[in-house]
DRENPA-3360 file (N, C-alpha, C; in nm, 2 decimals, always signed):
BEGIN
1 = XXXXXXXX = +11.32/+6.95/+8.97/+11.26/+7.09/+8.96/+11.34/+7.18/+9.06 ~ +11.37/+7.28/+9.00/+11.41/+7.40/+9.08/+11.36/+7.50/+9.17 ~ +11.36/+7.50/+9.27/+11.26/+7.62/+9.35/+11.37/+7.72/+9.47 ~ +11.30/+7.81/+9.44/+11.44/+7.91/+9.50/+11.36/+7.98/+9.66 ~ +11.35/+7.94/+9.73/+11.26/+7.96/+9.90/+11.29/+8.15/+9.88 ~ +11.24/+8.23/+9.92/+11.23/+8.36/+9.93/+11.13/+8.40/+10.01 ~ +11.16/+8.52/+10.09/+11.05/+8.54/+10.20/+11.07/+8.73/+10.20 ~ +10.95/+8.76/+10.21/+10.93/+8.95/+10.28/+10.87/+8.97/+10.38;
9 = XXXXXXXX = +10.95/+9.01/+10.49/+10.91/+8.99/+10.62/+10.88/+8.87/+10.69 ~ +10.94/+8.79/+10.64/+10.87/+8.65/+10.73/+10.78/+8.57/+10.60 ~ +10.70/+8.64/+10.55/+10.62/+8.57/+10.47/+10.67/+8.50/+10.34 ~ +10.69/+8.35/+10.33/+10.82/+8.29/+10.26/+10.72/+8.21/+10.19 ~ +10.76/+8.19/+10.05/+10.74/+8.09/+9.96/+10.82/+8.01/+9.90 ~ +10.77/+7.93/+9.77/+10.90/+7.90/+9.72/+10.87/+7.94/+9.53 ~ +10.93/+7.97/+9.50/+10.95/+8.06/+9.39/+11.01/+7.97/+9.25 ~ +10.92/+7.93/+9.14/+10.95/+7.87/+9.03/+10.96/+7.97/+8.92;
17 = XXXXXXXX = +11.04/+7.89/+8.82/+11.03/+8.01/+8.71/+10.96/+7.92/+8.59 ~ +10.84/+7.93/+8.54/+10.78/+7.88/+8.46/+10.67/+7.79/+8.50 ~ +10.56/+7.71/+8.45/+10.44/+7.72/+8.49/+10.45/+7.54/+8.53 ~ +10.39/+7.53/+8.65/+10.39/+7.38/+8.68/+10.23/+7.32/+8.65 ~ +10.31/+7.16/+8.62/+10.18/+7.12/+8.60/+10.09/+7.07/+8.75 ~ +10.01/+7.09/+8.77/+9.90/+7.11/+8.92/+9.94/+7.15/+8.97 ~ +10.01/+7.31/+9.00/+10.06/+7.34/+9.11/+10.00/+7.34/+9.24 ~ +9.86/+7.38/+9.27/+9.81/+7.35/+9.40/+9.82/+7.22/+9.44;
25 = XXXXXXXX = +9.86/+7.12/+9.41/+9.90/+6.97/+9.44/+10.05/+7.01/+9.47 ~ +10.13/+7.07/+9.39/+10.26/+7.11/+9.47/+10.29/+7.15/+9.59 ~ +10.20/+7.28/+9.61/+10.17/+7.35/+9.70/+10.17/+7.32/+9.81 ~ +10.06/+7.20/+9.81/+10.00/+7.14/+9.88/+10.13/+7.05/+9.98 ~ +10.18/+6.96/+9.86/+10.30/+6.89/+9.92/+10.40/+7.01/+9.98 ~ +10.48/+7.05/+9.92/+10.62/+7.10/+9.95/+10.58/+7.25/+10.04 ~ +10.48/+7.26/+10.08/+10.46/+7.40/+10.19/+10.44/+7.34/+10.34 ~ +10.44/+7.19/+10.33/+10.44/+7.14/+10.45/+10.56/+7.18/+10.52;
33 = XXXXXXXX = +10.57/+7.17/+10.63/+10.72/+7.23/+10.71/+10.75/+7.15/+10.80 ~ +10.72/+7.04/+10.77/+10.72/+6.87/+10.83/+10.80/+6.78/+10.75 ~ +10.72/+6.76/+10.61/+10.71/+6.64/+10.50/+10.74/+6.71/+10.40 ~ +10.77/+6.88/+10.36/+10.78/+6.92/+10.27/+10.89/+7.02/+10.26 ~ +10.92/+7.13/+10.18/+11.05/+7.23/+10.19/+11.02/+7.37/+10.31 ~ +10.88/+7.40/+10.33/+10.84/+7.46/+10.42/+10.80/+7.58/+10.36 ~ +10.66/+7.63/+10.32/+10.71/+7.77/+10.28/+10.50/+7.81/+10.32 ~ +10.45/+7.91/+10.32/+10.29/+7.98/+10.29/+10.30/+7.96/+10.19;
41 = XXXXXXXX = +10.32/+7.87/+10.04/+10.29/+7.87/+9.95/+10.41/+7.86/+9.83 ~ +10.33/+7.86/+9.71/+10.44/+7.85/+9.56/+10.38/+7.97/+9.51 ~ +10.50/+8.03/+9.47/+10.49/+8.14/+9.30/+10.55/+8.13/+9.22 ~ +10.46/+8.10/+9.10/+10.56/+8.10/+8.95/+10.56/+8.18/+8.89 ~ +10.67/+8.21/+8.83/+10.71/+8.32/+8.73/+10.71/+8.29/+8.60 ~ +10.68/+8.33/+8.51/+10.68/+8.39/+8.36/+10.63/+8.46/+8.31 ~ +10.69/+8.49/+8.12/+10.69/+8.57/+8.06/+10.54/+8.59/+8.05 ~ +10.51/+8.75/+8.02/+10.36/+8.79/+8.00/+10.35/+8.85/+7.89;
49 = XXXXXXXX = +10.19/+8.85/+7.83/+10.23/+8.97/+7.69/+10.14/+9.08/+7.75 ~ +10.09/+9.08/+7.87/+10.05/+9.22/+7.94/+10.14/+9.31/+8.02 ~ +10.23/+9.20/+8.06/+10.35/+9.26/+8.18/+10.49/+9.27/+8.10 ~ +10.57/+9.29/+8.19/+10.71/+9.24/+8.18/+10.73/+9.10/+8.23 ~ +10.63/+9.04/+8.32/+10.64/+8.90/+8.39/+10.48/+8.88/+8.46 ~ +10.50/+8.78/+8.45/+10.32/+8.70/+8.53/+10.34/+8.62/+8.63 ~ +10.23/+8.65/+8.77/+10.28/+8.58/+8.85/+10.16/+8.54/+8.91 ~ +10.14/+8.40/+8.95/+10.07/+8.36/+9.00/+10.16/+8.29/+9.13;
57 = XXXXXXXX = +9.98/+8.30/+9.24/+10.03/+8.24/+9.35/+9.93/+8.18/+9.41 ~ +9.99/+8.01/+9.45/+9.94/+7.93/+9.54/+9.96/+7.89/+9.69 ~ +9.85/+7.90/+9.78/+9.83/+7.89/+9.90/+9.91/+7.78/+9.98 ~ +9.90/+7.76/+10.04/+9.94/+7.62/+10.11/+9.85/+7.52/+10.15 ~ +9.77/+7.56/+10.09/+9.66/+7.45/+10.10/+9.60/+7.42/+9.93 ~ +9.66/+7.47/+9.85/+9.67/+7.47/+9.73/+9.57/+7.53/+9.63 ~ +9.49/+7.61/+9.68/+9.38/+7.73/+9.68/+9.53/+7.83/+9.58 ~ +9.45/+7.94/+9.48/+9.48/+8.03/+9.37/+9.43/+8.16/+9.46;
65 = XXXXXXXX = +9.55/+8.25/+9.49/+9.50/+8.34/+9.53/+9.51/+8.45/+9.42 ~ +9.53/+8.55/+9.47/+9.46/+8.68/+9.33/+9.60/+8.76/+9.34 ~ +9.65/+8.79/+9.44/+9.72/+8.89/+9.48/+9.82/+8.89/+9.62 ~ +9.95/+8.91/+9.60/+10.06/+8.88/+9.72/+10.17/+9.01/+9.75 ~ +10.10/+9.11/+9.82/+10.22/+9.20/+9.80/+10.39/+9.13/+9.88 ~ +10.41/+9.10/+9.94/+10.53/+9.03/+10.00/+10.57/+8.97/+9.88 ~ +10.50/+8.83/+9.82/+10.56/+8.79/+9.72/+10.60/+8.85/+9.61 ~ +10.51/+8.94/+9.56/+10.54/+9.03/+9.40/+10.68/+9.12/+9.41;
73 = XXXXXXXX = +10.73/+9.15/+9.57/+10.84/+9.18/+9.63/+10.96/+9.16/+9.57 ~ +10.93/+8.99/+9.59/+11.04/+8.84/+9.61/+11.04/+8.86/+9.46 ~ +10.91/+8.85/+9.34/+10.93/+8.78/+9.22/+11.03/+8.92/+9.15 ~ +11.06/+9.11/+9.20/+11.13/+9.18/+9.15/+11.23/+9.15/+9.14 ~ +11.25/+9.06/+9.33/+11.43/+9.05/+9.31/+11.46/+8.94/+9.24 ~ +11.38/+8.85/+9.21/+11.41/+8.70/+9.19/+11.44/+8.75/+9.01 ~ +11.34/+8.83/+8.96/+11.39/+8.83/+8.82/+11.50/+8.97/+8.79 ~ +11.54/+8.97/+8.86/+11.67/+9.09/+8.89/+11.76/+9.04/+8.89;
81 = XXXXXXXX = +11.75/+8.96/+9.01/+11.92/+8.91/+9.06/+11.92/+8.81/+8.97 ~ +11.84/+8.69/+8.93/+11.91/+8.61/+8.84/+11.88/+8.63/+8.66 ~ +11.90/+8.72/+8.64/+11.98/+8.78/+8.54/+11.83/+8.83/+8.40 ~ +11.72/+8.76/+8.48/+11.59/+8.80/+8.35/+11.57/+8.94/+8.31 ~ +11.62/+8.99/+8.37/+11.59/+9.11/+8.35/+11.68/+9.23/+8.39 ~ +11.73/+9.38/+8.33/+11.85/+9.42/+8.40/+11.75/+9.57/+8.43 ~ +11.59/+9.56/+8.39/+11.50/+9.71/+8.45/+11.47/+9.72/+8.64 ~ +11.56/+9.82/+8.60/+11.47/+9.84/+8.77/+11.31/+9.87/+8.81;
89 = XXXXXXXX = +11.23/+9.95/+8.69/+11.14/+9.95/+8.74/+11.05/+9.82/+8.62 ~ +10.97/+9.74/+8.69/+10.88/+9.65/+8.61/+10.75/+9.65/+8.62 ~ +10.66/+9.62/+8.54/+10.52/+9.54/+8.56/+10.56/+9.39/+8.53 ~ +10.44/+9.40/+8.65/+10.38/+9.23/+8.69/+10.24/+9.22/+8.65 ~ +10.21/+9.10/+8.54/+10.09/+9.10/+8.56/+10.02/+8.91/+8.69 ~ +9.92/+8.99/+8.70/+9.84/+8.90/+8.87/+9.71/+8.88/+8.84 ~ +9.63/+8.81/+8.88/+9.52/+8.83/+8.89/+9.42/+8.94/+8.93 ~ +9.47/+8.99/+8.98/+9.40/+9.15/+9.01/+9.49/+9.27/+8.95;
97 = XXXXXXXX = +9.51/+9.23/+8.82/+9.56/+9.33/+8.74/+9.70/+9.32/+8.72 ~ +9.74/+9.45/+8.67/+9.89/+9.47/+8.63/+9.93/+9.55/+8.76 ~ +10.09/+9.51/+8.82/+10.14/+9.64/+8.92/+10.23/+9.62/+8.91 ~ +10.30/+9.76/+8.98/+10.47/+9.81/+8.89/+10.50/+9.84/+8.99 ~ +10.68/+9.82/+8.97/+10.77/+9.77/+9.05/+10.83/+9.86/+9.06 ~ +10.94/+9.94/+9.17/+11.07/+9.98/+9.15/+11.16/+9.91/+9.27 ~ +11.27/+9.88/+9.19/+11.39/+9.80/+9.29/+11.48/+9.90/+9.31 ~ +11.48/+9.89/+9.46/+11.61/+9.94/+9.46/+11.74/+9.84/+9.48;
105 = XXXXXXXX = +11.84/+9.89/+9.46/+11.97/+9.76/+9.44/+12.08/+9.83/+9.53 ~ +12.16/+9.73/+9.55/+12.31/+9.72/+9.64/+12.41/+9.63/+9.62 ~ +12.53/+9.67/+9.56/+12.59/+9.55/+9.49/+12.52/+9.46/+9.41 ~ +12.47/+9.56/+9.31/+12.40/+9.42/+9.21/+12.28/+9.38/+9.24 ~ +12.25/+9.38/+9.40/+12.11/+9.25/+9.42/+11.98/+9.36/+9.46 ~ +11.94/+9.30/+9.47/+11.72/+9.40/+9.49/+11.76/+9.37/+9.63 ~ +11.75/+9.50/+9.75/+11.69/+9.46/+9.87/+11.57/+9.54/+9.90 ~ +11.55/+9.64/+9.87/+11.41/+9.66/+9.89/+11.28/+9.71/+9.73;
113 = XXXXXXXX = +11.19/+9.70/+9.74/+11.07/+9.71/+9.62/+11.00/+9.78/+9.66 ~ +10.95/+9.90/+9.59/+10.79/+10.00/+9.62/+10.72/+9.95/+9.52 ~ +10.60/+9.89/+9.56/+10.50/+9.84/+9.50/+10.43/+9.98/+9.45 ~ +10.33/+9.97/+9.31/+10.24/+10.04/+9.29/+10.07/+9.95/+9.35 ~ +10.02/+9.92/+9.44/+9.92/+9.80/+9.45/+9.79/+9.83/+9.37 ~ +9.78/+9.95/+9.33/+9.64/+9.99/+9.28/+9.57/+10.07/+9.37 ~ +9.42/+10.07/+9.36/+9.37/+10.15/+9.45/+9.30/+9.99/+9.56 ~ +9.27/+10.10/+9.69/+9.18/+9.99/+9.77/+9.09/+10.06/+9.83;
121 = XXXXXXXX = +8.96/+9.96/+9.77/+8.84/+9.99/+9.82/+8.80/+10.00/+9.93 ~ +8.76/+10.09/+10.05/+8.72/+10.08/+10.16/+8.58/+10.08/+10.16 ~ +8.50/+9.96/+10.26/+8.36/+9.99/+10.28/+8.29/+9.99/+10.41 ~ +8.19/+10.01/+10.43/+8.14/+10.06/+10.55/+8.15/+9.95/+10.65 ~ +8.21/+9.97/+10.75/+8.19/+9.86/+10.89/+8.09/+9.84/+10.88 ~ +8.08/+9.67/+10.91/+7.96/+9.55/+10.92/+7.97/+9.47/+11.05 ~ +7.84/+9.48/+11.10/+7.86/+9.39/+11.25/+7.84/+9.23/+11.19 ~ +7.90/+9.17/+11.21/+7.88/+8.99/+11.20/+7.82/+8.96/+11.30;
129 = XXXXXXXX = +7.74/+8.85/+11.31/+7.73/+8.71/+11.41/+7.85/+8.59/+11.41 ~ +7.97/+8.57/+11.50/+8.03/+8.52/+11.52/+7.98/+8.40/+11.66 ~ +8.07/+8.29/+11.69/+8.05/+8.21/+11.81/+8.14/+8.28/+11.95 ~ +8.21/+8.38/+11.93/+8.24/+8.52/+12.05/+8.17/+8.63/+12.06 ~ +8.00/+8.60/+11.98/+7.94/+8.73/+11.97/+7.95/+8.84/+11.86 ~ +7.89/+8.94/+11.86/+7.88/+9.04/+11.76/+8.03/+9.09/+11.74 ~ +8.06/+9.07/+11.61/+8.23/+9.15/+11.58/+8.21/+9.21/+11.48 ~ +8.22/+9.38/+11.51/+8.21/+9.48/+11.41/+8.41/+9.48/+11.36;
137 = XXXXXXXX = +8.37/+9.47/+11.23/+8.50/+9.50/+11.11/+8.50/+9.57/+10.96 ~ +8.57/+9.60/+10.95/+8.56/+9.69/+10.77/+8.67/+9.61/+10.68 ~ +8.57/+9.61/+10.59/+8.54/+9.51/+10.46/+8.63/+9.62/+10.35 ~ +8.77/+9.55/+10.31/+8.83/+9.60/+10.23/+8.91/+9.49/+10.12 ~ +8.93/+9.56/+10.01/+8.95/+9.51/+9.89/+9.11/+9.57/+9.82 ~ +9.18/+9.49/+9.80/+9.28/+9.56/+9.72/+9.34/+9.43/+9.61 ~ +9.25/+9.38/+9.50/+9.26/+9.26/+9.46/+9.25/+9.16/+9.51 ~ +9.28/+9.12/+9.66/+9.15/+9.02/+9.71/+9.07/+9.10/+9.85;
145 = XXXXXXXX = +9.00/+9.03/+9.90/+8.93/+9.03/+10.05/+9.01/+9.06/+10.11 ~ +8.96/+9.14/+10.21/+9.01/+9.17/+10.39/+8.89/+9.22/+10.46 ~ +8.92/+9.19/+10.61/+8.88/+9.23/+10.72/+8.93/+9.27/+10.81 ~ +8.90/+9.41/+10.86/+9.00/+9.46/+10.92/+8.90/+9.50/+11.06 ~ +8.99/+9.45/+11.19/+8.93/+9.45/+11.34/+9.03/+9.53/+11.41 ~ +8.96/+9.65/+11.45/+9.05/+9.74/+11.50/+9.03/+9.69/+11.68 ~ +9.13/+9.66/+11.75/+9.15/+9.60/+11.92/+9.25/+9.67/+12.00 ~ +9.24/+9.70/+12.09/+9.32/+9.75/+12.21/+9.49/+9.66/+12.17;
153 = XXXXXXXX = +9.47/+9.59/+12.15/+9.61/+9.54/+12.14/+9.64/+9.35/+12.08 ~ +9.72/+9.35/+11.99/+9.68/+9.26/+11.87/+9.80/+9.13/+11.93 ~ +9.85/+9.12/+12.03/+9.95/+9.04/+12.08/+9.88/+8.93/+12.11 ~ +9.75/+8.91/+12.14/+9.70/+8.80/+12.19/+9.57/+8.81/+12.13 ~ +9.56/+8.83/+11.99/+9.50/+8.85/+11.91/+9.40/+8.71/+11.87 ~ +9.33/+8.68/+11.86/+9.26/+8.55/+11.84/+9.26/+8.51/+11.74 ~ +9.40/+8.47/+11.66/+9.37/+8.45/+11.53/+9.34/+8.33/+11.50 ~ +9.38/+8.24/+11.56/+9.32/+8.06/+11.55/+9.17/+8.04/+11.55;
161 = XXXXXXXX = +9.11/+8.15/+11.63/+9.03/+8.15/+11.69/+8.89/+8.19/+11.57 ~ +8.88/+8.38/+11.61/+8.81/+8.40/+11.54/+8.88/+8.47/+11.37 ~ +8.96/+8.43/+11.40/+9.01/+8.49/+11.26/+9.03/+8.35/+11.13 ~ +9.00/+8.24/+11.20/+9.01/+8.09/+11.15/+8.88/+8.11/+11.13 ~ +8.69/+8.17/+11.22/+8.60/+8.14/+11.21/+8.56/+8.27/+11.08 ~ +8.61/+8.35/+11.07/+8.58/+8.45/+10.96/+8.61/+8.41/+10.81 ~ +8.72/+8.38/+10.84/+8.80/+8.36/+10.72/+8.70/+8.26/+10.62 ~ +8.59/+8.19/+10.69/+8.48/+8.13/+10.64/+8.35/+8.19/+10.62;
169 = XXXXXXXX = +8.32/+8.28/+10.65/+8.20/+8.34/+10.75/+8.14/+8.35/+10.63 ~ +8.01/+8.30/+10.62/+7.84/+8.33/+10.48/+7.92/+8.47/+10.46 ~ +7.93/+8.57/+10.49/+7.90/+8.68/+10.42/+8.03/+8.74/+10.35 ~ +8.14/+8.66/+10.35/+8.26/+8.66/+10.24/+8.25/+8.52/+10.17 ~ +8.18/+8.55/+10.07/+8.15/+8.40/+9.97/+8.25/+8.36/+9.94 ~ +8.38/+8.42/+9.91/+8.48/+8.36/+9.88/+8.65/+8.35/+9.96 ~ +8.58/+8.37/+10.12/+8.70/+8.36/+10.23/+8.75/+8.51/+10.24 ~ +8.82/+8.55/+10.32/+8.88/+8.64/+10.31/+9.00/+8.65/+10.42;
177 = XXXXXXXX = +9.08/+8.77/+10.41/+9.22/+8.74/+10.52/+9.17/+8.84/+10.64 ~ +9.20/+8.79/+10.71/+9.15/+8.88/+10.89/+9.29/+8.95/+10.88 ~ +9.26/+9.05/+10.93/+9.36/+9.16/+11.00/+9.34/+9.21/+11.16 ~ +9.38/+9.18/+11.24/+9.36/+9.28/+11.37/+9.48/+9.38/+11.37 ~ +9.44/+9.48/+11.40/+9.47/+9.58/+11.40/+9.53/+9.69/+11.50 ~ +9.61/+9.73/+11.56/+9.61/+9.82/+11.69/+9.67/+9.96/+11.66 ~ +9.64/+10.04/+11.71/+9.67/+10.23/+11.64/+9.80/+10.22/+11.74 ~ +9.88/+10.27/+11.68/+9.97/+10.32/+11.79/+9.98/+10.50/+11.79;
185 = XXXXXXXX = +9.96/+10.50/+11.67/+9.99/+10.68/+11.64/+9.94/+10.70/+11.50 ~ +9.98/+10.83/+11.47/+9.90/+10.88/+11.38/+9.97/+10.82/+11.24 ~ +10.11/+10.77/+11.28/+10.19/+10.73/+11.16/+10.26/+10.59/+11.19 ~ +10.18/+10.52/+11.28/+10.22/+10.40/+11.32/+10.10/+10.29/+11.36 ~ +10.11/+10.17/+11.28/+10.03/+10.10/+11.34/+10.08/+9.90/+11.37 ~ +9.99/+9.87/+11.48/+10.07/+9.73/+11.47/+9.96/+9.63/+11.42 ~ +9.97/+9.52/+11.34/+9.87/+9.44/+11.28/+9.95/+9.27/+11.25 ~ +9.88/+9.21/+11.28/+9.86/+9.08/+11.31/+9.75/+8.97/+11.18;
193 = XXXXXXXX = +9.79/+8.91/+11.16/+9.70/+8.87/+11.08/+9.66/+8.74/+11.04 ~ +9.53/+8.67/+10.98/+9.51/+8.53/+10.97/+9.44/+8.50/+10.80 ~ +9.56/+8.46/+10.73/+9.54/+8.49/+10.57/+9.41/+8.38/+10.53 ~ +9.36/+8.40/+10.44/+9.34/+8.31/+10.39/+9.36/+8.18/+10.27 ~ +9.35/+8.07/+10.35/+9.41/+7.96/+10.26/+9.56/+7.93/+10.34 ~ +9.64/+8.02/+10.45/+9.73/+7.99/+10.47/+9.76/+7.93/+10.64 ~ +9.68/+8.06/+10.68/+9.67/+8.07/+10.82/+9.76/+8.19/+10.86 ~ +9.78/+8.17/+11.00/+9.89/+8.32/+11.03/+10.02/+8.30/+10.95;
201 = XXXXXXXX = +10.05/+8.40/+10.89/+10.18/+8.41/+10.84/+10.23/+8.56/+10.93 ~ +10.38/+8.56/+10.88/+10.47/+8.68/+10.93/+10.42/+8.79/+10.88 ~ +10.37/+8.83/+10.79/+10.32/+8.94/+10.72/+10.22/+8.96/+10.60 ~ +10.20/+9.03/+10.58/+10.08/+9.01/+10.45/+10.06/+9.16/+10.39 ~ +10.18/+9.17/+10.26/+10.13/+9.29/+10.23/+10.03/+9.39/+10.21 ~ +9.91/+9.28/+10.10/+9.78/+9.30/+10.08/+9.76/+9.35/+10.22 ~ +9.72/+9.26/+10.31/+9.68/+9.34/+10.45/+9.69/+9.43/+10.49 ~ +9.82/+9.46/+10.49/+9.86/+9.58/+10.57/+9.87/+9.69/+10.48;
209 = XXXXXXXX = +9.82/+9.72/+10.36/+9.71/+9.80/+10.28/+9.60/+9.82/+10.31 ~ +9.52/+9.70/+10.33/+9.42/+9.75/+10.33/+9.34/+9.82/+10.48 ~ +9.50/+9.78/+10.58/+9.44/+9.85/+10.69/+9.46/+9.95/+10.72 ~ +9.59/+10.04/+10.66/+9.59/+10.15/+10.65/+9.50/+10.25/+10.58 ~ +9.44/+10.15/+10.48/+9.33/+10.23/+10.42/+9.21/+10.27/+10.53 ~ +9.16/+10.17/+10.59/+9.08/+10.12/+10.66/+9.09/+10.21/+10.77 ~ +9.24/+10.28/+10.84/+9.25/+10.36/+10.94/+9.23/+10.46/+10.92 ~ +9.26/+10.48/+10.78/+9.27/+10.64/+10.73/+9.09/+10.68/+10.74;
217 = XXXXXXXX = +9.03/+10.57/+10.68/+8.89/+10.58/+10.64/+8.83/+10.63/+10.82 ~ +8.85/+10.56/+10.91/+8.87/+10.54/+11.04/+8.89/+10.71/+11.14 ~ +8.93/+10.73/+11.04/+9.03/+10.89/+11.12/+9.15/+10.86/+11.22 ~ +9.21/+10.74/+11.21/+9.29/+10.77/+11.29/+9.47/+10.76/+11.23 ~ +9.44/+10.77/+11.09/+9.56/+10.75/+11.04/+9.54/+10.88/+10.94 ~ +9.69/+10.94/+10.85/+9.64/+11.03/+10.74/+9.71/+10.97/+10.61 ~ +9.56/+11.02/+10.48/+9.68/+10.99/+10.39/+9.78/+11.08/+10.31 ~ +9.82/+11.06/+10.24/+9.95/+11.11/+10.18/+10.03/+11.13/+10.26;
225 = XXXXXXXX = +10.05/+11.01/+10.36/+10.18/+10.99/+10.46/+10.22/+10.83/+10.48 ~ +10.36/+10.86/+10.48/+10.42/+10.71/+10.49/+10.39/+10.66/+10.67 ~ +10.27/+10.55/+10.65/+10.28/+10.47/+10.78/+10.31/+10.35/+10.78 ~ +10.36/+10.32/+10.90/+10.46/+10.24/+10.95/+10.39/+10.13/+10.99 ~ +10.35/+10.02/+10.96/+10.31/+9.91/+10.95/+10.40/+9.77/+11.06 ~ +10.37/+9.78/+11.17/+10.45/+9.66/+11.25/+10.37/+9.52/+11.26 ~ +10.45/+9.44/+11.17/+10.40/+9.30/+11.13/+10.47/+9.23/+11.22 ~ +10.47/+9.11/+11.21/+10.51/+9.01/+11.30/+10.66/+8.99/+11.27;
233 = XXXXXXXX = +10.69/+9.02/+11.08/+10.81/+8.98/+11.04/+10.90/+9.09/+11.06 ~ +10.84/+9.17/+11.06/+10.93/+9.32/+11.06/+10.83/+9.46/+10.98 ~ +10.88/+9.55/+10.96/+10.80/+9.68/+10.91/+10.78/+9.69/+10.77 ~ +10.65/+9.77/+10.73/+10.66/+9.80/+10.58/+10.61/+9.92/+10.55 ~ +10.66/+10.02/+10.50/+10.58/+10.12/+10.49/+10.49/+10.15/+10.38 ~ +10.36/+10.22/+10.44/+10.27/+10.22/+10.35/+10.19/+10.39/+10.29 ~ +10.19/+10.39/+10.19/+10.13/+10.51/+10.19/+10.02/+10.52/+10.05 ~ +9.90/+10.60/+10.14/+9.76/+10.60/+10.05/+9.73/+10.72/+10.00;
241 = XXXXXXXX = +9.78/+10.72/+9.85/+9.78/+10.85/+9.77/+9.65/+10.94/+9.80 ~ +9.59/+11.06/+9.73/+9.45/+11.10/+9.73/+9.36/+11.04/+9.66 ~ +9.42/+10.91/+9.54/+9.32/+10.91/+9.50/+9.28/+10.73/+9.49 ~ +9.34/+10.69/+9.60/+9.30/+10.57/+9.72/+9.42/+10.42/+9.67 ~ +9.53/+10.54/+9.55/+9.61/+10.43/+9.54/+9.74/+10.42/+9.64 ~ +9.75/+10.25/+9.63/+9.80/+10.25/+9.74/+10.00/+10.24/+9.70 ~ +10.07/+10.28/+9.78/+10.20/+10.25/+9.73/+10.28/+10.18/+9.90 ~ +10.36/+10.06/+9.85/+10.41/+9.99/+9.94/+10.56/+9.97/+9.95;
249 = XXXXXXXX = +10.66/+9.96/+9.99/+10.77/+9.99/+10.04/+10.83/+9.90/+10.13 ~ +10.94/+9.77/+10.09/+10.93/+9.71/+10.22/+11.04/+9.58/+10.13 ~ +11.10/+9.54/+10.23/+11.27/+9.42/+10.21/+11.20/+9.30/+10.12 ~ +11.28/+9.28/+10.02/+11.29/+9.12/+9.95/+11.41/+9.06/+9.96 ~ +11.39/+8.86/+10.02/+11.53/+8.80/+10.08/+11.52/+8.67/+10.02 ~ +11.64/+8.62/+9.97/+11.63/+8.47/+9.94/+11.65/+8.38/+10.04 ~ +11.62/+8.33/+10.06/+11.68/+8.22/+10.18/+11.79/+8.06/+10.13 ~ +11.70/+8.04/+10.01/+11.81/+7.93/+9.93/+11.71/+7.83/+9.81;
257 = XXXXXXX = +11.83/+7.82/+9.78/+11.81/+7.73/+9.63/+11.76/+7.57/+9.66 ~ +11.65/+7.54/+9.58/+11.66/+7.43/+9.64/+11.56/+7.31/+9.47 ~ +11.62/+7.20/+9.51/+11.59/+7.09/+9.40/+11.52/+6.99/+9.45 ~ +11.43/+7.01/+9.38/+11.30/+6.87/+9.41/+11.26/+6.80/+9.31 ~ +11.29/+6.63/+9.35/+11.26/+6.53/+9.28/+11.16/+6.52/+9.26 ~ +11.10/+6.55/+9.10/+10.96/+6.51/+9.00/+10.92/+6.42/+9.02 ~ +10.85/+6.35/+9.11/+10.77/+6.25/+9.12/+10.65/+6.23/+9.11;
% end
């Protein structure tokens, strides 16, 4: 089997084209970065009769998630550069809907994608009962869960910690990804994050949506402005139309080709 490793901003998978049989059992094996090829997960690609292409994605723990902005990045260039397709702008269909693509290109290949992500819901900050005490966060949605914790500064960020104990917590029935969050300015923010199903990864585009939403909601960001998003992997720019959709902006990279014995 063929799997082609691809990463946005740090956040790397490995990329099939066509539908595996148990992928979360794949997943599971080959995302190890020990015993396996190393990646936060598998995404496969194929044809859609909603999209131009359908993309599902599995965790590293072999859990179906809904939605990957980093990866949906990877799947423009991946069906660009090797030859499926010659449109620069596409739909993807995902489990949280259809979203549309524009590549831009350089010599032929995709390096960077503006996502269309949809809109994202913002809801009113909720205090939890956590085992470090009461932690007030805002509860956002942009085809999956988030939680967004705004802190003085996200470098020593507790993600093992309490971003491992949320990512469970009764009152997200079905998990959700932690964001910590830090303002730097009105068009700048830095954010850290603890996904779930994966753990900390380099970046998370979903995230860093929904926390610009979440700042804007906040007052300390504006929208209809491109802000600057500092991830672990590198930057992504994000901007939240009027009417709460969100549009994303940010590098897609191969890293290599690679062949795994069917066993």
């Amino acid at each position: 089997m063929h799997f082609t490793k691809m990463h946005g901003l740090g956040n790397d998978y490995l990329y099939y084209y066509g539908e595996l049989e148990n992928p979360g059992e794949w997943s599971r094996k080959l995302s190890d970065r020990h015993f396996g090829i190393g990646a936060d997960g598998i995404v496969t690609i194929s044809p859609s009769s909603a999209a131009d292409f359908k993309m599902r994605i599995f965790n590293a723990d072999g859990s179906e998630a809904m939605m990957c902005g980093n990866g949906i990045r990877c799947v423009g260039k991946y069906v660009f550069d090797k030859g499926y397709t010659d449109k620069k702008t596409l739909s993807v269909e995902t489990l949280s809907g259809n979203k549309y693509l524009t590549l831009q290109t350089r010599g032929g290949k995709v390096t960077e994608v503006t996502v269309n992500m949809g809109k994202c819901v913002v809801n009113t900050p909720v205090t939890l009962e956590t085992s470090d005490g009461k932690i007030t966060l805002t509860p956002a949605s942009i085809g999956n869960p988030h939680g967004v914790i705004f802190i003085d500064s996200v470098e020593n960020a507790p993600l093992t910690t309490l971003g491992k104990e949320l990512e469970h917590h009764p009152y997200f029935k079905n998990g959700v990804n932690v964001e910590f969050v830090q303002i730097i300015d009105r068009q700048k923010i830095r954010m850290r994050v603890w996904e779930r199903g994966s753990g900390i990864t380099m970046a998370c585009g979903t995230g860093a949506c929904a926390s610009v939403a979440a700042s804007i909601q906040a007052g300390v960001c504006d929208a209809q402005t491109d802000i600057t998003v500092c991830l672990d992997g590198g930057n992504l720019k994000i901007k939240v139309l009027s009417d709460n959709t969100v549009m994303m902006t940010g590098p897609a990279k191969t890293v290599c080709e690679c062949e795994v014995e069917n066993q």
